[in-house]
N, C-alpha and C positions, 0 to 999 in steps of 0.2 A: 726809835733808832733809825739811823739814818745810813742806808747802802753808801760808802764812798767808793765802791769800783768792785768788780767781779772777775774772778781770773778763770783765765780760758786757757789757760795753756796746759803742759801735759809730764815736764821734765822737772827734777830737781833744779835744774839749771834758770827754768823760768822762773820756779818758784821764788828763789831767790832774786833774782832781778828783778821779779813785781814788786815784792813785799820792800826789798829798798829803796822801789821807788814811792810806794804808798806811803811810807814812813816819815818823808818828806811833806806829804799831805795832813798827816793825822797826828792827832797830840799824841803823849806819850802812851805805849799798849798797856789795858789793864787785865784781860783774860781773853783765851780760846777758850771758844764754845765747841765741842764736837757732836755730832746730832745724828741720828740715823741716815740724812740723807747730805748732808753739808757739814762745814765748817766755818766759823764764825770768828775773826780774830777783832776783838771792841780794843776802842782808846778810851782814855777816862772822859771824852765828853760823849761817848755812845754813837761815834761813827763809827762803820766796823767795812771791814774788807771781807768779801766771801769766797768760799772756795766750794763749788758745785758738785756733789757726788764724791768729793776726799772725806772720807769718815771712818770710821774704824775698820782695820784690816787693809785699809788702801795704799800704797807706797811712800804718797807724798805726804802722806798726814805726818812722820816725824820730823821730813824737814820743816813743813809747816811749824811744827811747833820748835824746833830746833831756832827758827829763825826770827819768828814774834818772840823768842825770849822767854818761853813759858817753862815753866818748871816742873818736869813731868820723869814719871819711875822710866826707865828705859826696859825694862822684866815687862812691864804691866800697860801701857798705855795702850796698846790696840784690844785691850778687853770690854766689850761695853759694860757701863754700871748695871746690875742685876736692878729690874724693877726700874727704870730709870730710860727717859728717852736718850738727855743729852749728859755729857760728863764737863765738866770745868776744869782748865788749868789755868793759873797764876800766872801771870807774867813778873819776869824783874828785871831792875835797873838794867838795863845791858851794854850801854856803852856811855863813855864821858862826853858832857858837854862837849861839842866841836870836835867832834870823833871823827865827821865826815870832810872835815876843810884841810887838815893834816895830810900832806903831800907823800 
């Protein structure tokens, strides 16, 4: 797998303006990884954008996942998996072709 960029920032607010501009870089997202110490959002060729220290319990991990599109319990997401280092969630379709050139 290959790092395509690491976010540094600290606000919902960024989160969201990294992740759409990364989106622009990377094919379409196929899962977050959430891990004890990071956060991992992969596209279907295995580029992934990381998020350092957002991991379960942390603020920005539901925008994170709010915003790669993953499909996650809103009750239960900040609980780690029992026995388990990292936990997976899904991504889906999220927006139509040419969602972004629409004025």
């Amino acid at each position: 797998m290959s790092v395509a960029a690491t976010f540094a920032g600290g606000t919902p607010e960024e989160v969201v303006a990294f992740l759409a501009e990364q989106r622009q870089r990377l094919k379409p997202l196929r899962r977050v990884v959430v891990a004890l110490d990071q956060t991992r959002v992969v596209d279907v060729n295995r580029s992934e954008v990381v998020f350092p220290a957002v991991t379960f319990g942390h603020p920005l991990l539901e925008t994170v996942l709010r915003e790669a599109g993953a499909s996650y319990d809103p009750a239960n997401f900040n609980t780690p998996p029992t026995g388990q280092q990292t936990r997976e969630f899904g991504c889906t379709a999220r927006y139509p072709w040419a969602h972004d050139r629409i004025l």
